[in-house]
C-alpha positions as a Python dict, from the first residue, in 0.01 Angstrom:
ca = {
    (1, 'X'): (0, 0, 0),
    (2, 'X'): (132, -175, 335),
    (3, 'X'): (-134, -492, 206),
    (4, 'X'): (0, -486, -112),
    (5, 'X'): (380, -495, 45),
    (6, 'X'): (254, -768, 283),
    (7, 'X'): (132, -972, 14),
    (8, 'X'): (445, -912, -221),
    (9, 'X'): (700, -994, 74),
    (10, 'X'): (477, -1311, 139),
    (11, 'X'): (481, -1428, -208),
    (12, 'X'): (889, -1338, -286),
    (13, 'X'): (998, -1469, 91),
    (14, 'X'): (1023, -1871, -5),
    (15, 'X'): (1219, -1738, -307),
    (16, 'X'): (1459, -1465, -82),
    (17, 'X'): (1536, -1737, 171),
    (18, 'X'): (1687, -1975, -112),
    (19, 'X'): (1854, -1746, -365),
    (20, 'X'): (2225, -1774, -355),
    (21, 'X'): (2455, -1597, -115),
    (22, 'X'): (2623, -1371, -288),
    (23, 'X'): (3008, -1434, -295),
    (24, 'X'): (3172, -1276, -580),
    (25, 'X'): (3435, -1539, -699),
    (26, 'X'): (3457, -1707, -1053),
    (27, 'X'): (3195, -1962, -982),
    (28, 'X'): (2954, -1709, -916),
    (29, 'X'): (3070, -1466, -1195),
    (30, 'X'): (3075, -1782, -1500),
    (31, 'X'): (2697, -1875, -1414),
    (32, 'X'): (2622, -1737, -1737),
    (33, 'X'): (2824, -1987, -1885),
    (34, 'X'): (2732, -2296, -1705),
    (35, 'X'): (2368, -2168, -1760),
    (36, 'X'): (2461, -2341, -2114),
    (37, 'X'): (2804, -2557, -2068),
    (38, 'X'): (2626, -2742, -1743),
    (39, 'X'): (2708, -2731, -1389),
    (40, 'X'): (3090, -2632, -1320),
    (41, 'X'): (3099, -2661, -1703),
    (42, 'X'): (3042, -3025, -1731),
    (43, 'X'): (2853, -2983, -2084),
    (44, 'X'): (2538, -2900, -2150),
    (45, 'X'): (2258, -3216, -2172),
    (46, 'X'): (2206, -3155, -2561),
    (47, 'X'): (2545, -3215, -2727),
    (48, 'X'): (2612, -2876, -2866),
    (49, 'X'): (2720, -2682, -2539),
    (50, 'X'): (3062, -2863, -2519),
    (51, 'X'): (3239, -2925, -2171),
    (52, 'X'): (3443, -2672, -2052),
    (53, 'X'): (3589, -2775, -1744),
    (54, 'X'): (3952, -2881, -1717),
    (55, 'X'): (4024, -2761, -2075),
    (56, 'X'): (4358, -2609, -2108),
    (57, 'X'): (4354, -2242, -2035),
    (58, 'X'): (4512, -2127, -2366),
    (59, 'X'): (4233, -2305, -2583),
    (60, 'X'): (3948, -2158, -2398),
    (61, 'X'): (4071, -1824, -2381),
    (62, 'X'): (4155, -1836, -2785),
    (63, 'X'): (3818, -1975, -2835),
    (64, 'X'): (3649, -1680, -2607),
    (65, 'X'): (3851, -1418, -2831),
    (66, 'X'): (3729, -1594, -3171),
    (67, 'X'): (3362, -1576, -3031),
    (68, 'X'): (3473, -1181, -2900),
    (69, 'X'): (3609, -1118, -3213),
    (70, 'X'): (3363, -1272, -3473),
    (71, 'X'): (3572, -1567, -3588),
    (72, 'X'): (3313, -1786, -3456),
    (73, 'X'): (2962, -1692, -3456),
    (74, 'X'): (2719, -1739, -3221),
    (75, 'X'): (2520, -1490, -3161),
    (76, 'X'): (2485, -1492, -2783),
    (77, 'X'): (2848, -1590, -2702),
    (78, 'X'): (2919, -1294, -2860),
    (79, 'X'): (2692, -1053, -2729),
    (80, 'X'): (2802, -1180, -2327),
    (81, 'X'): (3161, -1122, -2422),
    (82, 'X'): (3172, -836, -2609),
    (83, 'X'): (3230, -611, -2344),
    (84, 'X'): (3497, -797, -2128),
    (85, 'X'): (3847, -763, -2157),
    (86, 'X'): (4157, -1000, -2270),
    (87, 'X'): (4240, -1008, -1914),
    (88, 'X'): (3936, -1093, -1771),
    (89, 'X'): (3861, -1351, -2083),
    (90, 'X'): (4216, -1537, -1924),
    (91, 'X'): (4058, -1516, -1593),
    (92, 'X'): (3747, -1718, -1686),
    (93, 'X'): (3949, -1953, -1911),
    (94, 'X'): (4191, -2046, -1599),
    (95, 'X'): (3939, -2051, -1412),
    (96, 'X'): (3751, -2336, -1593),
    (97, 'X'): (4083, -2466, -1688),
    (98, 'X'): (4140, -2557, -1297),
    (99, 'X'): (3830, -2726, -1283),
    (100, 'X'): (3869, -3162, -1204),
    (101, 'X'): (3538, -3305, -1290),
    (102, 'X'): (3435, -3638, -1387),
    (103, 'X'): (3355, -3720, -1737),
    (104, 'X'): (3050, -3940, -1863),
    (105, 'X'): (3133, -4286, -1984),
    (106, 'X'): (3191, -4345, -2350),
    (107, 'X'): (2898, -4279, -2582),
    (108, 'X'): (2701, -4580, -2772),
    (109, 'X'): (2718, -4535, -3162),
    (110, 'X'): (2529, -4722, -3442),
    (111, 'X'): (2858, -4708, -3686),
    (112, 'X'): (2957, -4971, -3843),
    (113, 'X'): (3279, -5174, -3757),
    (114, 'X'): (3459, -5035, -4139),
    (115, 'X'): (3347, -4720, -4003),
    (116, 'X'): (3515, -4701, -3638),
    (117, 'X'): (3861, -4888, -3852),
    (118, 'X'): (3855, -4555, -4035),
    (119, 'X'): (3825, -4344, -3764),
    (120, 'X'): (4065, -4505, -3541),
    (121, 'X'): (4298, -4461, -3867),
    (122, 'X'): (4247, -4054, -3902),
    (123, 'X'): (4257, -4025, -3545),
    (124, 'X'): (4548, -4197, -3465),
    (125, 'X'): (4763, -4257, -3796),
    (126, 'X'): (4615, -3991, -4024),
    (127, 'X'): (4665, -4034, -4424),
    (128, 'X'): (5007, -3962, -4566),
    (129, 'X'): (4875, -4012, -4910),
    (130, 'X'): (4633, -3754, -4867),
    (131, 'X'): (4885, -3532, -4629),
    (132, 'X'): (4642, -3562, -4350),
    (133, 'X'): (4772, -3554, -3989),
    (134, 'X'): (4658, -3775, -3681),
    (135, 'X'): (4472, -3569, -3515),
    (136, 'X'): (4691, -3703, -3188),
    (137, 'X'): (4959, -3544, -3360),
    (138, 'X'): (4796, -3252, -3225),
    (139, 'X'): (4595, -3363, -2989),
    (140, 'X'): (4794, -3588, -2792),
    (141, 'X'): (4869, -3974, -2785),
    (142, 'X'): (4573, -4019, -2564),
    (143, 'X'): (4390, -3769, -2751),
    (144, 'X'): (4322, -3544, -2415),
    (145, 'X'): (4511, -3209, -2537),
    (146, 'X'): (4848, -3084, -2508),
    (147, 'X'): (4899, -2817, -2309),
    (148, 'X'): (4902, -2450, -2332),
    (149, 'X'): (4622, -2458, -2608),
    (150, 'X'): (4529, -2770, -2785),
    (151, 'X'): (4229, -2901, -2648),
    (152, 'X'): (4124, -3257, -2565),
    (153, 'X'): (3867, -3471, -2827),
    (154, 'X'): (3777, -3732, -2587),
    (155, 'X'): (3434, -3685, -2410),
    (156, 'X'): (3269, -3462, -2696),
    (157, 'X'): (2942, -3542, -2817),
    (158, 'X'): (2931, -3672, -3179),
    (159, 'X'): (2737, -3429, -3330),
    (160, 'X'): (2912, -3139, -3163),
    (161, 'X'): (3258, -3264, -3334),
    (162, 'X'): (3093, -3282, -3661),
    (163, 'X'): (2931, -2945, -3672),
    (164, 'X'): (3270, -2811, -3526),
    (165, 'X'): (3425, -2995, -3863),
    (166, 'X'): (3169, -2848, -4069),
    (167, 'X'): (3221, -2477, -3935),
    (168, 'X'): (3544, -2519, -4017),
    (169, 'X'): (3499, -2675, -4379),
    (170, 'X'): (3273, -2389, -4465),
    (171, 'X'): (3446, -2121, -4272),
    (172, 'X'): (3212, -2050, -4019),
    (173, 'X'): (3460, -2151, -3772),
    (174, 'X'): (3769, -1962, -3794),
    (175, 'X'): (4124, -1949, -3574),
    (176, 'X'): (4433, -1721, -3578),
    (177, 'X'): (4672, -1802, -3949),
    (178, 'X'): (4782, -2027, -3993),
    (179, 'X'): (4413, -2153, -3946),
    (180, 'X'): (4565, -2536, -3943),
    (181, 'X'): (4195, -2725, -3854),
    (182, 'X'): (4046, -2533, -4092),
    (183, 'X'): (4304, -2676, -4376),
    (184, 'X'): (4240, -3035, -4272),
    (185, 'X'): (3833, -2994, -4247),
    (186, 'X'): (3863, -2852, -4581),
    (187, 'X'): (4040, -3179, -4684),
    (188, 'X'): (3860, -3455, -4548),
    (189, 'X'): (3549, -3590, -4687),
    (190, 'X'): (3248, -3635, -4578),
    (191, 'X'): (3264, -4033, -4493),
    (192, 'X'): (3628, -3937, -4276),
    (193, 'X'): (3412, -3680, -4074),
    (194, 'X'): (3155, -3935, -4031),
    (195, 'X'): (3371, -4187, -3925),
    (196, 'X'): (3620, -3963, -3684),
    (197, 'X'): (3371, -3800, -3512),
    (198, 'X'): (3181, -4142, -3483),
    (199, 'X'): (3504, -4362, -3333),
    (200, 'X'): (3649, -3994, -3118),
    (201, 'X'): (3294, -4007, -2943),
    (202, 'X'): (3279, -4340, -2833),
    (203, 'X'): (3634, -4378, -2677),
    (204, 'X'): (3642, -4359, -2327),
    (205, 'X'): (3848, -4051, -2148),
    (206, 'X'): (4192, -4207, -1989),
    (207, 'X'): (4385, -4030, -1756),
    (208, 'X'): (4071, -3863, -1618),
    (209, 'X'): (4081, -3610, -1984),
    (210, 'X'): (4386, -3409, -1809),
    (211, 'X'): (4610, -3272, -2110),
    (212, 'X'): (4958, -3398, -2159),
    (213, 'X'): (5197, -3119, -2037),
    (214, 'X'): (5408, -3094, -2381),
    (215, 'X'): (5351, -3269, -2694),
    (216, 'X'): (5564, -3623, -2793),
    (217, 'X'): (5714, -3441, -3072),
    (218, 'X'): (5663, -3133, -3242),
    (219, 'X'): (5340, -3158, -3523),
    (220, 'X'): (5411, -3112, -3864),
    (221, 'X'): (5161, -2855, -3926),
    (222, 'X'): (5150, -2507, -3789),
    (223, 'X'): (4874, -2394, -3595),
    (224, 'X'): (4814, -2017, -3493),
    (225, 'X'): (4693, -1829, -3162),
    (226, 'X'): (4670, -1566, -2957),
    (227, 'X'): (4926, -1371, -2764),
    (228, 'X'): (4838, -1448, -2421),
    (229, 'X'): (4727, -1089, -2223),
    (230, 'X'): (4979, -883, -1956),
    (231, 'X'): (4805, -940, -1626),
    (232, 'X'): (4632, -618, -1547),
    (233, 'X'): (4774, -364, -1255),
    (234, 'X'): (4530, -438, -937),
    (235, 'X'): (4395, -742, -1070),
    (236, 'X'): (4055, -792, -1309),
}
């Protein structure tokens, strides 16, 4: 036995002497999300782990209640959250929220020029005709959120935007009524998601992505979310 302990503390030593000190804040408590969303949530490298760092506080925390809660599905995201509380959810979201990290530069994209004209129009003008909104009506004029909860579209892979469209055309992706994204999925087609998603994806991020602190004027569509939590007696 005292070989066999010998041998075990000479194998598991190198590994001992590097693991992490063990601290006990938020950075060390998230690791199971940046596992996925990247380092300091920066994004993960494969374009569907989206960037979570510097988002406003009020969209991640409605998004980590929709996972919670089963109006988005994923599986995993819902298993790791399950068991924590409102309060603690608003903890990791400000937590993240606070977080001022570079972004990548603007992605390449093989659309065509008709295609980025009609997603510069959607994102920026909408389509009265159709009753479509800009989605920097929303979003913000420089399409970086608005702050408490609407989150930035700058800096999101292409094909994460699209399947997030998609979820919401086919109800996969859900939000607190009145469910206002999932409305205007529903109504564009599949050229305007093309197109959006292509032009959104290949702007670059201005104002290094920070969200505007109140919206230019108040959107014409309704949007729901959560009731934010009471902070909890004694802390998390």
């Amino acid at each position: 036995m005292p070989r066999l302990l010998a041998i075990l503390f000479l194998l598991l030593g190198p590994l001992a002497a590097t693991a992490a000190e063990f601290t006990d804040d938020m950075a060390q408590r998230t690791l199971a999300c940046t596992a996925c969303h990247g380092k300091q949530g920066r994004a993960g490298p494969d374009g569907y782990y989206p960037r979570l760092a510097g988002k406003p506080a009020g969209y991640l925390y409605n998004q980590l209640l929709n996972f919670r809660d089963g109006r988005r599905h994923y599986g995993l995201m819902t298993r790791l959250l399950d068991p924590l509380s409102d309060q603690y959810l608003m903890d990791i979201a400000k937590y993240f929220a606070s977080l001022e990290v570079p972004y990548p530069g603007a992605a390449r994209t093989k659309a065509t020029t008709a295609e980025l004209k009609l997603g510069a129009r959607l994102a920026l003008k909408g389509d009265a005709g159709r009753k479509l909104p800009a989605c920097a009506e929303c979003h913000g004029r420089a399409l970086t959120g608005v702050l408490p909860d609407v989150p930035g579209l700058l800096g999101l892979p292409r094909d994460y935007l699209g399947a997030q469209l998609g979820a919401w055309r086919t109800g996969q992706r859900r939000a607190y009524e009145p469910d206002c994204m999932g409305e205007i999925a529903r109504a564009l087609t599949r050229e305007d998601i093309s197109a959006v998603t292509a032009w959104l994806s290949s702007q670059p991020v201005l104002h290094g992505g920070k969200p505007a602190a109140a919206a230019a004027r108040a959107p014409s569509t309704k949007c729901g979310s959560a009731a934010m939590p009471k902070p909890a007696k004694g802390g998390s």
